[in-house]
PyMOL Python script that loads the backbone (N, CA, C, O; Angstrom):
from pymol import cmd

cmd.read_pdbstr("""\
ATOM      1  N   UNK A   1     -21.663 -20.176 -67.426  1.00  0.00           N
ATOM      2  CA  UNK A   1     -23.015 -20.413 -66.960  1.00  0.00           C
ATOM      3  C   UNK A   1     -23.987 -19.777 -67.948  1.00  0.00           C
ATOM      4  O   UNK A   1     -23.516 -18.821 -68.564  1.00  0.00           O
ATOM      5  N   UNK A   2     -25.676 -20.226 -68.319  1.00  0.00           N
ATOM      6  CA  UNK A   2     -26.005 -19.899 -69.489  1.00  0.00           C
ATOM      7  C   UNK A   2     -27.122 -20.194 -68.168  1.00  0.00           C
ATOM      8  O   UNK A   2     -27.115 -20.950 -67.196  1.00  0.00           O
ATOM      9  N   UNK A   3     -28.119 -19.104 -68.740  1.00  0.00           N
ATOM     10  CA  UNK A   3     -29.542 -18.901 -67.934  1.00  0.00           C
ATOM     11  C   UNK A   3     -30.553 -18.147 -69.243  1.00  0.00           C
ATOM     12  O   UNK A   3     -30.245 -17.232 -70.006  1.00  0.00           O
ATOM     13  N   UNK A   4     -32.020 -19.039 -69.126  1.00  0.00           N
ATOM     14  CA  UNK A   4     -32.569 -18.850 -69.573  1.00  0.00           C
ATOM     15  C   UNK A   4     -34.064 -17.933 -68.583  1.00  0.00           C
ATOM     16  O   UNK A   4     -34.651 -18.324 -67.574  1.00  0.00           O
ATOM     17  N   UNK A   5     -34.225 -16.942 -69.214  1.00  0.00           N
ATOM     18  CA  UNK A   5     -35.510 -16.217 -68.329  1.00  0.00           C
ATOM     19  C   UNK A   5     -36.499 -15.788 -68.765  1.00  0.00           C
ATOM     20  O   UNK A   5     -36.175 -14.878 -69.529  1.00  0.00           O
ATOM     21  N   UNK A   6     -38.180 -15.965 -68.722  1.00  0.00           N
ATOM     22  CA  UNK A   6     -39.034 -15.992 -69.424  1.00  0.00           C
ATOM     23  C   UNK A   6     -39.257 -14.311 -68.620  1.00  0.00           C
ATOM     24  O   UNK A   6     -39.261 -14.090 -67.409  1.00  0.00           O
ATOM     25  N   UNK A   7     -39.463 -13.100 -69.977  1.00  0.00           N
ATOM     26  CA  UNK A   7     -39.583 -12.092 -69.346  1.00  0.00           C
ATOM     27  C   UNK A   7     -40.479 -11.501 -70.243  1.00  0.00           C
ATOM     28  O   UNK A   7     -40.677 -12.177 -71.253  1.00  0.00           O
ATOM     29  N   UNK A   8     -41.111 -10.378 -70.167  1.00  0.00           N
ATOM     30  CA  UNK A   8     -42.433  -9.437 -70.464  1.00  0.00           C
ATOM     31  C   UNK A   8     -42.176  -8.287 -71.014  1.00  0.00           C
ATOM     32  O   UNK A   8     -42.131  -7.414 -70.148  1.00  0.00           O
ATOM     33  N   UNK A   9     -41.928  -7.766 -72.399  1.00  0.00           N
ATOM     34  CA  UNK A   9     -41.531  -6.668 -72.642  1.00  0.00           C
ATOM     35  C   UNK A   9     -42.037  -5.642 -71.987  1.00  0.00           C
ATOM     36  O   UNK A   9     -43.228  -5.524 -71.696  1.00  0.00           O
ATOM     37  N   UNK A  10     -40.986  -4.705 -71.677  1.00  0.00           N
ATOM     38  CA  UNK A  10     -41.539  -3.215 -71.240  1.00  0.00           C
ATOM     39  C   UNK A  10     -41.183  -2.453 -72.197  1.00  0.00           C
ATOM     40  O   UNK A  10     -41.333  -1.295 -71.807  1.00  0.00           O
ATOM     41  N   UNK A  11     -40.675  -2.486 -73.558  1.00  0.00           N
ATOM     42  CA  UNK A  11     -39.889  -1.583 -74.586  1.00  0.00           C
ATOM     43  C   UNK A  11     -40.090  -2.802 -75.895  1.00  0.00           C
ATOM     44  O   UNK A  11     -40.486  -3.956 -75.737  1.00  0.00           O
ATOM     45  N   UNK A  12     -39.697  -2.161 -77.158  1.00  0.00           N
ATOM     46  CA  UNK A  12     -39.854  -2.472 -77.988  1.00  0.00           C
ATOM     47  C   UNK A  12     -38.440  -3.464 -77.946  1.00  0.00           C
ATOM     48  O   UNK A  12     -37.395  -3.026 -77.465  1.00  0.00           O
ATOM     49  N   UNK A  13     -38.539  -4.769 -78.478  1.00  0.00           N
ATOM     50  CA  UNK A  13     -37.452  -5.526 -78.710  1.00  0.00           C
ATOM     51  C   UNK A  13     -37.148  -6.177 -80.079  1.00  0.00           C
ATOM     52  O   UNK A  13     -38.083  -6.115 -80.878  1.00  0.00           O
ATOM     53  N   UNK A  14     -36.105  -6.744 -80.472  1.00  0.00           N
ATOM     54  CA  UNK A  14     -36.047  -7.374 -81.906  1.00  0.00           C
ATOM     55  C   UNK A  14     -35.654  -8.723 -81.479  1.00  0.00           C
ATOM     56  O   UNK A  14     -34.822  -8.882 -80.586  1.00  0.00           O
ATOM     57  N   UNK A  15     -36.441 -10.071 -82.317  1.00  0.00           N
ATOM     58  CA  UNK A  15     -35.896 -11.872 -81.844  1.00  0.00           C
ATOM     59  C   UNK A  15     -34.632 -11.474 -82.337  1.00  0.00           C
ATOM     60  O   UNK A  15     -34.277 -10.797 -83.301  1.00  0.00           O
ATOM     61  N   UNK A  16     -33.983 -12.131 -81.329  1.00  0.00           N
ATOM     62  CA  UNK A  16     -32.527 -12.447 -82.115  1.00  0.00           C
ATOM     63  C   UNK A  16     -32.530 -13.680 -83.537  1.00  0.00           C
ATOM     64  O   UNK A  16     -31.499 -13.964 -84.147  1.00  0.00           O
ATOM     65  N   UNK A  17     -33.756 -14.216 -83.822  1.00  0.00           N
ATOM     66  CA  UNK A  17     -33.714 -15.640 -84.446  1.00  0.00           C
ATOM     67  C   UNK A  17     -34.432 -15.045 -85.901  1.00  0.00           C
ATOM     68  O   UNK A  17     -33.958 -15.470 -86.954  1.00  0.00           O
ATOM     69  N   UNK A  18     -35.636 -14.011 -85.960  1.00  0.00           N
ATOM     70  CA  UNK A  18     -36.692 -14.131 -86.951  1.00  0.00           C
ATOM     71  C   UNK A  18     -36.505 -12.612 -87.263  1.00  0.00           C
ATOM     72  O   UNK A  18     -36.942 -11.935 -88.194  1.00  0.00           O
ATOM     73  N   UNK A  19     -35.623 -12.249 -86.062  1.00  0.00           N
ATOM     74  CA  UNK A  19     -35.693 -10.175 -86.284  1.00  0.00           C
ATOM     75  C   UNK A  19     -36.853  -9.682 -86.019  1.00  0.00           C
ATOM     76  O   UNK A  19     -36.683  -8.541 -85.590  1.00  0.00           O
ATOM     77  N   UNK A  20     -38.071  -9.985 -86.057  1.00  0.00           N
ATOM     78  CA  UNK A  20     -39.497 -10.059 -85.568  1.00  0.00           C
ATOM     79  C   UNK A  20     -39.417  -8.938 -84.309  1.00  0.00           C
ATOM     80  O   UNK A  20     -38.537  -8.868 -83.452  1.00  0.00           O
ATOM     81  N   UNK A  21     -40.508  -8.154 -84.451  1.00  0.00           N
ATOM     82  CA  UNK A  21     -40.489  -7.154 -83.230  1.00  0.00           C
ATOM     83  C   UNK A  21     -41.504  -8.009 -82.012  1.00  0.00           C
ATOM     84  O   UNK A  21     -42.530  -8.687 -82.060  1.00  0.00           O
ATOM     85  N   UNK A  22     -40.512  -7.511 -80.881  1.00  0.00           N
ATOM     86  CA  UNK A  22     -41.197  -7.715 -79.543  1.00  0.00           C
ATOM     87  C   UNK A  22     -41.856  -6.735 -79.106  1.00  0.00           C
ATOM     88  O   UNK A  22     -41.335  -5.667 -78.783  1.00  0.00           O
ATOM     89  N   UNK A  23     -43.485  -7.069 -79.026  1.00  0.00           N
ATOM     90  CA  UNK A  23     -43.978  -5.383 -78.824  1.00  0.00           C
ATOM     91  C   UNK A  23     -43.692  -5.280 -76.988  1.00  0.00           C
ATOM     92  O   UNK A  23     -42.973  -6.028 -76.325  1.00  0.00           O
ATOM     93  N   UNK A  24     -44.486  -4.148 -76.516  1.00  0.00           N
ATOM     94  CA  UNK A  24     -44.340  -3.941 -74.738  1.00  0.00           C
ATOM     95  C   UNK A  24     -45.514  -4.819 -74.397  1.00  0.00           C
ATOM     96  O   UNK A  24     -46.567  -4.614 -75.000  1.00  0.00           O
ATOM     97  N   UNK A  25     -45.448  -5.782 -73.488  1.00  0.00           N
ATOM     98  CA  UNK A  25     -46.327  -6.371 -73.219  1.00  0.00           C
ATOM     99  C   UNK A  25     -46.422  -7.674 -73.238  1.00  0.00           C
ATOM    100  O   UNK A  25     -46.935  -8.451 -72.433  1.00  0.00           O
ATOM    101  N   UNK A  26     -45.595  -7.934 -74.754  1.00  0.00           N
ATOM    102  CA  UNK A  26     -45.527  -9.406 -75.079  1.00  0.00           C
ATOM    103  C   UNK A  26     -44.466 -10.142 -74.284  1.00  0.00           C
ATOM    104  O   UNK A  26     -43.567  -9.529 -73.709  1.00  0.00           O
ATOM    105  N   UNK A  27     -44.594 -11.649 -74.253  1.00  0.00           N
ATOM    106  CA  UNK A  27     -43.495 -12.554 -73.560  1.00  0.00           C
ATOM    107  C   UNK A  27     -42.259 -12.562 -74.405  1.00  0.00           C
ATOM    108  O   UNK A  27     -42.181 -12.256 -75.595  1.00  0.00           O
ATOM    109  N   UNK A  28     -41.695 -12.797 -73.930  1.00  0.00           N
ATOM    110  CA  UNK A  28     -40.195 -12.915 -74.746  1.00  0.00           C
ATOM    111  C   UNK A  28     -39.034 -13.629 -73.966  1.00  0.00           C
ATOM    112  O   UNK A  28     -38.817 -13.079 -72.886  1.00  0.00           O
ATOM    113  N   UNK A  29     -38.072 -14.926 -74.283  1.00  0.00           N
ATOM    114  CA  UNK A  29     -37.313 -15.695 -73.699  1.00  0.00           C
ATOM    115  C   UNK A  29     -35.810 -14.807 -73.724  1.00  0.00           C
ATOM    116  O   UNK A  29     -35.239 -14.692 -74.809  1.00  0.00           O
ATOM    117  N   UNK A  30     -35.289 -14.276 -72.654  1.00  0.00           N
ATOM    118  CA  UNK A  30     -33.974 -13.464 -72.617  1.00  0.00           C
ATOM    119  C   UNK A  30     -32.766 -14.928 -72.481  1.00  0.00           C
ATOM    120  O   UNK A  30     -32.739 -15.677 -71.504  1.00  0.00           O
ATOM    121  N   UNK A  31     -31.985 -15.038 -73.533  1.00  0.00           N
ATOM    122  CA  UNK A  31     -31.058 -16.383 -72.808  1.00  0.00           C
ATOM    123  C   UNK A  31     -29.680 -14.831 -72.552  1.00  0.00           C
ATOM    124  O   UNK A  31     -29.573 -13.673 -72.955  1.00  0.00           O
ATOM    125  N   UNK A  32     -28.877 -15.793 -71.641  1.00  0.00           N
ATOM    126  CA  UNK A  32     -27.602 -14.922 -71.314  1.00  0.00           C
ATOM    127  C   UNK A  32     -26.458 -16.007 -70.661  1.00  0.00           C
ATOM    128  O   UNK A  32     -26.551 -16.796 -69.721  1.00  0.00           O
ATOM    129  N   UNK A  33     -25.370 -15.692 -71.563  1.00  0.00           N
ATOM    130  CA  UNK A  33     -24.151 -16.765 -71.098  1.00  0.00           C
ATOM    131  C   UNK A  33     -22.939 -15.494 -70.557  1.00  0.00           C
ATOM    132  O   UNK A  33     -22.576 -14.462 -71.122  1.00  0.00           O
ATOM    133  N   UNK A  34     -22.607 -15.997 -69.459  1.00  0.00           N
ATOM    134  CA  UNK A  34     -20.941 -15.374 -68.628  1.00  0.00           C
ATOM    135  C   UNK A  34     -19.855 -15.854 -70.007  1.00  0.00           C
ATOM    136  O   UNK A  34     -20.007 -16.723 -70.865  1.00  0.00           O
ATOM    137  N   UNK A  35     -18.962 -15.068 -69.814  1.00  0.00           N
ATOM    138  CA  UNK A  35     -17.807 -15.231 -70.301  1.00  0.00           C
ATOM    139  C   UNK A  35     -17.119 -16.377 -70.755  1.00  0.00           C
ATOM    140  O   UNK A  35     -17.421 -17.158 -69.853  1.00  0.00           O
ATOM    141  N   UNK A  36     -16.609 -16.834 -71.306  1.00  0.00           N
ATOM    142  CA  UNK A  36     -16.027 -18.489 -71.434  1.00  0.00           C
ATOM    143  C   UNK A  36     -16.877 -19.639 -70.893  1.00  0.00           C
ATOM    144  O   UNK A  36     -16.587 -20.603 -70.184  1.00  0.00           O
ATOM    145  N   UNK A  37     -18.098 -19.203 -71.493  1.00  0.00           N
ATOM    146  CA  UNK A  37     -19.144 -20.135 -71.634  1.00  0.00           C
ATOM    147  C   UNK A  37     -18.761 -21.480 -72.562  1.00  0.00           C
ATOM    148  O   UNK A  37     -18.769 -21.446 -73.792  1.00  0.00           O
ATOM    149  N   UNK A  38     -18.438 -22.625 -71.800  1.00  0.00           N
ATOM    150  CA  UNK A  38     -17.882 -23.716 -72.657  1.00  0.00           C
ATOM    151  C   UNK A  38     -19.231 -24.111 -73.770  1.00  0.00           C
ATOM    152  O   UNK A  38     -18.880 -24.780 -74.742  1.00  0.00           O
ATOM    153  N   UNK A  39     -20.655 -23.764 -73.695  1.00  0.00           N
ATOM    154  CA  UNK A  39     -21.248 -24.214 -73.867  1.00  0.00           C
ATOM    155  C   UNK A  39     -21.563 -23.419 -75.856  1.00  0.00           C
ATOM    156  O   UNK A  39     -22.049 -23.928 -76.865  1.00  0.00           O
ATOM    157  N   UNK A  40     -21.002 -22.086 -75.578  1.00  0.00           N
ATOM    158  CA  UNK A  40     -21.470 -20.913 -76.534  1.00  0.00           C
ATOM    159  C   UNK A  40     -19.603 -20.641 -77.390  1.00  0.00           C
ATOM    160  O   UNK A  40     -19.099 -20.553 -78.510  1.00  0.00           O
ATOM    161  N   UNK A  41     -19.175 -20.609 -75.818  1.00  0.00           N
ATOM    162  CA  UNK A  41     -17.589 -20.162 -76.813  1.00  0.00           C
ATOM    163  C   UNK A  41     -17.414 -18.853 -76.820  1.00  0.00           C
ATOM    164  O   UNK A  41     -16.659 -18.382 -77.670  1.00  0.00           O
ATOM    165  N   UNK A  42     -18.118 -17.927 -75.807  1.00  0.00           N
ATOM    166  CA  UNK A  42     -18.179 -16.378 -76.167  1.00  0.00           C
ATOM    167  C   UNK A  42     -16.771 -15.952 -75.092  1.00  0.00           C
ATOM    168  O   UNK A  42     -16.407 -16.580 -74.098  1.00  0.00           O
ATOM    169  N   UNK A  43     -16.198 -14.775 -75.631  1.00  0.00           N
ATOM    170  CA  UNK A  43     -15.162 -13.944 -74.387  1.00  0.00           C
ATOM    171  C   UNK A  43     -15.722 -12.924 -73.977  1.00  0.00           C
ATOM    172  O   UNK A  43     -15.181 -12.241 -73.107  1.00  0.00           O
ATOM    173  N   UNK A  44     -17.278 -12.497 -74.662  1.00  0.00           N
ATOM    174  CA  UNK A  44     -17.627 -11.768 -73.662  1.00  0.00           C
ATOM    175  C   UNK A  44     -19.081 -12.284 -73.062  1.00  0.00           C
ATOM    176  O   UNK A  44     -19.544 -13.423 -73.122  1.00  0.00           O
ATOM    177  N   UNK A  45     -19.599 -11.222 -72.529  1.00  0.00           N
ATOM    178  CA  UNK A  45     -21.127 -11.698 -72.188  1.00  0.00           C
ATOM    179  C   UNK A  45     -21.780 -11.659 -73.546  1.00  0.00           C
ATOM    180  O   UNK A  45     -21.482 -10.869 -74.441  1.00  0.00           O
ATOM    181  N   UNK A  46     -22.770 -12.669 -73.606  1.00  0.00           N
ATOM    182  CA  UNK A  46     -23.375 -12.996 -74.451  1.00  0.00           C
ATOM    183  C   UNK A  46     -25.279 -13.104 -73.934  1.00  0.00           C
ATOM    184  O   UNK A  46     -25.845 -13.693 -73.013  1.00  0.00           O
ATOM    185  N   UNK A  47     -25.846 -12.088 -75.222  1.00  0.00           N
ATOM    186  CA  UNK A  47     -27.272 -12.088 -74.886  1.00  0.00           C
ATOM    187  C   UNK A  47     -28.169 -11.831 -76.193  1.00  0.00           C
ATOM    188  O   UNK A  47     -27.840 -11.065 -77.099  1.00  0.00           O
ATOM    189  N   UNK A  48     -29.322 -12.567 -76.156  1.00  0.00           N
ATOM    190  CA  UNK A  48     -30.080 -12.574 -77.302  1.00  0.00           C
ATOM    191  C   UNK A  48     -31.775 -12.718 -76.339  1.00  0.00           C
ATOM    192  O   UNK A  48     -32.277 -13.369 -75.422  1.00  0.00           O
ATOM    193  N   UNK A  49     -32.037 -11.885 -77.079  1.00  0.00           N
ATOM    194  CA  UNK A  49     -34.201 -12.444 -76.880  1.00  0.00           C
ATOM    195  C   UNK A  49     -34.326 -13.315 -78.177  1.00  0.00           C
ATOM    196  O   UNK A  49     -33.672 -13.219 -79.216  1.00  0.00           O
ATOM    197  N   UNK A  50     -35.248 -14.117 -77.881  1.00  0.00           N
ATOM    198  CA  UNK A  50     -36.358 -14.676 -78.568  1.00  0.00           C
ATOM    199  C   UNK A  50     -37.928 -14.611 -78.055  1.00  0.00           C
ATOM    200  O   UNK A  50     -38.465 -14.524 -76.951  1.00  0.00           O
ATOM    201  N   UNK A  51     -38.378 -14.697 -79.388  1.00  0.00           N
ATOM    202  CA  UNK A  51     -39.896 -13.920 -79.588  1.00  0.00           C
ATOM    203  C   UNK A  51     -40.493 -15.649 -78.965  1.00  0.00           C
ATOM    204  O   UNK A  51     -39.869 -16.699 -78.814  1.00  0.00           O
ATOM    205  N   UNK A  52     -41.650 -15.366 -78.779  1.00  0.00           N
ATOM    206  CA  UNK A  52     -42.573 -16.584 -77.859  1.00  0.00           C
ATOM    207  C   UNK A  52     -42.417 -17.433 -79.289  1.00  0.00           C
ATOM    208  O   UNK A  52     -41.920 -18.555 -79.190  1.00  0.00           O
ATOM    209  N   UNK A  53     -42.774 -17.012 -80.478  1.00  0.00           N
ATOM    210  CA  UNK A  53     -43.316 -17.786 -82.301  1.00  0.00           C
ATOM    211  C   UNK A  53     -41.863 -18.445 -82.042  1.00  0.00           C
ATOM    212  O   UNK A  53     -42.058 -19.462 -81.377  1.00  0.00           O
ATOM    213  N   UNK A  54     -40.409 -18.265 -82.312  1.00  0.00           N
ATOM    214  CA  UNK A  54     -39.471 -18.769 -82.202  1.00  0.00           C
ATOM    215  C   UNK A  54     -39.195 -19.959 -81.347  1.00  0.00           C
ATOM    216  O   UNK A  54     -38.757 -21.058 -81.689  1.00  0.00           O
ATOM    217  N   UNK A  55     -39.682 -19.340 -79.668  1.00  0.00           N
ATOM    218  CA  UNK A  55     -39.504 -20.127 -79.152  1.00  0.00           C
ATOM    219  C   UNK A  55     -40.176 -21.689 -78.696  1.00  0.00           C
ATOM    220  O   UNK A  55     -39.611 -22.491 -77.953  1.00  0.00           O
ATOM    221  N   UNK A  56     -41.560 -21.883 -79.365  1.00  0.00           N
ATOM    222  CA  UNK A  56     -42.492 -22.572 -79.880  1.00  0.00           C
ATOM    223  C   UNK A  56     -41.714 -23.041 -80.846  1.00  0.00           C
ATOM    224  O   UNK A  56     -41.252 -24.169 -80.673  1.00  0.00           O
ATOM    225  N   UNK A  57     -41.498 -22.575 -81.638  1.00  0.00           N
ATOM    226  CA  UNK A  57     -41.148 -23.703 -82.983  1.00  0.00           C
ATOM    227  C   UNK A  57     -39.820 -24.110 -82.301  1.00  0.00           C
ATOM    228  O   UNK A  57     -40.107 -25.300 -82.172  1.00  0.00           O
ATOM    229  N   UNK A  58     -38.767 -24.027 -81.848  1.00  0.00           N
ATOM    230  CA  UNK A  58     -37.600 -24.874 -81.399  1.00  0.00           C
ATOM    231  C   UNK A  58     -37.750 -25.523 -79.486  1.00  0.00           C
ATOM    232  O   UNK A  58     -36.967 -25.870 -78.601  1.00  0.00           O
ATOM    233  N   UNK A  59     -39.265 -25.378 -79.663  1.00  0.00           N
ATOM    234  CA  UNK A  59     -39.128 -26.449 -78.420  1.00  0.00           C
ATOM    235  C   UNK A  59     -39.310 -25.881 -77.096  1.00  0.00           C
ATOM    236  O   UNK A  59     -39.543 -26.657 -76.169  1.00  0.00           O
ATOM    237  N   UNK A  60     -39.212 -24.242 -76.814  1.00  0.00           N
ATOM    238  CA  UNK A  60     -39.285 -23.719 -75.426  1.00  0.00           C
ATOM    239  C   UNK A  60     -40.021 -23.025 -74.977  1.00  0.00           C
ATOM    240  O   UNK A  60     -39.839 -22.255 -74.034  1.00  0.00           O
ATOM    241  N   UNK A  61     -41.231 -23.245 -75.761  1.00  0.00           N
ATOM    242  CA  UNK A  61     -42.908 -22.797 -75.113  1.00  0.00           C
ATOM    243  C   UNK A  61     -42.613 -23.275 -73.599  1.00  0.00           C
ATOM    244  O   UNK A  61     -42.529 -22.479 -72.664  1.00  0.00           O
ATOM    245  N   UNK A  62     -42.493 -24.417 -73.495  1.00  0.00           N
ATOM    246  CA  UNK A  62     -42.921 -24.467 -72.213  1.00  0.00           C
ATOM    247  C   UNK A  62     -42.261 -23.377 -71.235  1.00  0.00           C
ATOM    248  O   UNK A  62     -42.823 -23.185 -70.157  1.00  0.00           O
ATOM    249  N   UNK A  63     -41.111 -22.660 -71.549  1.00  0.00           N
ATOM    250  CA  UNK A  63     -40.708 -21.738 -70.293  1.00  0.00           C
ATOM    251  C   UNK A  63     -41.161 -20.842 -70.422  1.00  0.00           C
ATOM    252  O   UNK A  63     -40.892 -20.046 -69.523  1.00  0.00           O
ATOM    253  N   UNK A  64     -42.073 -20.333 -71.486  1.00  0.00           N
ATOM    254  CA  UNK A  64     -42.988 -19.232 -71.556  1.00  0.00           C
ATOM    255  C   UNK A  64     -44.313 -19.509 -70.566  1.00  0.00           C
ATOM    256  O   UNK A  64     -44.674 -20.590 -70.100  1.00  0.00           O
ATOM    257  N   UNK A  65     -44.898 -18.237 -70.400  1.00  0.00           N
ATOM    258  CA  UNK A  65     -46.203 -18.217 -69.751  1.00  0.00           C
ATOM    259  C   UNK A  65     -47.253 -19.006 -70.320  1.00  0.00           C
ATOM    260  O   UNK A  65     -47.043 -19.181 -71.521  1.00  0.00           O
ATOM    261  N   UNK A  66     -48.279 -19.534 -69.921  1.00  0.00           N
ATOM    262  CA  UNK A  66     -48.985 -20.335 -70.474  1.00  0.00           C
ATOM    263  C   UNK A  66     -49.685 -19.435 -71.401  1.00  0.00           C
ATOM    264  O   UNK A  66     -49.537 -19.852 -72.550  1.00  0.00           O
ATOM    265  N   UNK A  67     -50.246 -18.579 -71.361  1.00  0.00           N
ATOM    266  CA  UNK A  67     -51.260 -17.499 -71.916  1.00  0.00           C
ATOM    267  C   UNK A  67     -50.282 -17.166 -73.408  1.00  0.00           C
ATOM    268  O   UNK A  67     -50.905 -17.025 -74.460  1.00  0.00           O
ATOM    269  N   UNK A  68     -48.816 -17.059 -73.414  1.00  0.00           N
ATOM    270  CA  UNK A  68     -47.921 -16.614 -74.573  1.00  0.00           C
ATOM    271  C   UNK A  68     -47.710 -17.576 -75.265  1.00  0.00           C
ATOM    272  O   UNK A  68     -47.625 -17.338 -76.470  1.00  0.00           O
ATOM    273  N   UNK A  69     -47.528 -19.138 -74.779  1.00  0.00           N
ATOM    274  CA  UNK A  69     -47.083 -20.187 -75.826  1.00  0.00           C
ATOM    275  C   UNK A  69     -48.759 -20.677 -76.887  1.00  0.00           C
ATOM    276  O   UNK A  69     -48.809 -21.354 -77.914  1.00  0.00           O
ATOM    277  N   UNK A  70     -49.700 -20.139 -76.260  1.00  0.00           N
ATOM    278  CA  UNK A  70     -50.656 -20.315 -77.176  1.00  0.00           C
ATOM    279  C   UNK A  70     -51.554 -21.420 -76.443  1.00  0.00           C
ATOM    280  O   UNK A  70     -52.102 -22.346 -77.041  1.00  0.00           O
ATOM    281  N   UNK A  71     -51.612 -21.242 -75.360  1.00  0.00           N
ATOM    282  CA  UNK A  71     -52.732 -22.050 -74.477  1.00  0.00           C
ATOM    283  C   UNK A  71     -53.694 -20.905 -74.032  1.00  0.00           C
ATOM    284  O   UNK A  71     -53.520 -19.768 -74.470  1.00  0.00           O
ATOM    285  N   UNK A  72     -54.882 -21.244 -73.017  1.00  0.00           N
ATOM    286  CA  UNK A  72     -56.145 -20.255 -72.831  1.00  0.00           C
ATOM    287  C   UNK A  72     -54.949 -20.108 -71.551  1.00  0.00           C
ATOM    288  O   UNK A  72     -54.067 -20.949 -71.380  1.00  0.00           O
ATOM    289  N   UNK A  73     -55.111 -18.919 -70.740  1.00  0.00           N
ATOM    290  CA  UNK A  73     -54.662 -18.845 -69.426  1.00  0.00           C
ATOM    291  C   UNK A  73     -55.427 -19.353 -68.105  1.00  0.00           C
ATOM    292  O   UNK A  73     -56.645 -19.178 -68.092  1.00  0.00           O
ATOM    293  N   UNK A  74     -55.056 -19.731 -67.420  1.00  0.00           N
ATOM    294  CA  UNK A  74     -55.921 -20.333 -66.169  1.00  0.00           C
ATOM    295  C   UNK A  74     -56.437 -18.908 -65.655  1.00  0.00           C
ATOM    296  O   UNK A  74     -55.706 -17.927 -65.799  1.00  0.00           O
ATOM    297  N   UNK A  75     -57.676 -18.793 -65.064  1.00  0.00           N
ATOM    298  CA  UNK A  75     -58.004 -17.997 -64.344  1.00  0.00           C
ATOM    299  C   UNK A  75     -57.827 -17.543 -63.210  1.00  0.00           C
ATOM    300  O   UNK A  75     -57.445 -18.508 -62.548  1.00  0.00           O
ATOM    301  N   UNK A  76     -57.875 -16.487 -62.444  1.00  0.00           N
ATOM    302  CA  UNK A  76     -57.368 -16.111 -61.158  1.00  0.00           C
ATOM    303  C   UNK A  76     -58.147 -16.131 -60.120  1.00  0.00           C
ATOM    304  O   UNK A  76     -57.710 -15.808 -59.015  1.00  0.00           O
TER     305      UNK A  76
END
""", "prot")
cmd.dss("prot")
cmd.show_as("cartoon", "prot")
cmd.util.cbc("prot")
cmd.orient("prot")
C-alpha cells in the first residue's frame, strides 16, 4: 500500500528529489509505501518528502495546499 500526504513542516527537512531544504512551516508531500509494495519493490518501509517546487514540476501541486502550489489562498 503506498499513501501520499500533504503535510506542513514542523522541523527542518531535505526533498528526497532536489535535496532542497524544507524550512518549518513550509508544505511538503510525505509519500510512504508498506513492505512488499508491488508498486516500489521495497522489503522494508519506504519514505521520502518532496518539496512543494518538485512536486509542481512532476504533476502533484494539486495535493498540496492551494496557498503552497503557487495559487493566492482563499480567504477565511
Amino acid at each position: 500500500m503506498t499513501r501520499t500526504v500533504a503535510r506542513t513542516a514542523r522541523k527542518i527537512h531535505h526533498c528526497a528529489d532536489c535535496g532542497s531544504r524544507i524550512e518549518p512551516g513550509e508544505h511538503y508531500l510525505s509519500h510512504v509505501a508498506s513492505p512488499n509494495d508491488p508498486e516500489v519493490g521495497n522489503e522494508t518501509w519506504w519514505r521520502l518528502k518532496e518539496c512543494a517546487r518538485c512536486a509542481t514540476r512532476y504533476g502533484r501541486a494539486k495535493l498540496l495546499p492551494r496557498a503552497a502550489a503557487g495559487t493566492a489562498a482563499e480567504p477565511a
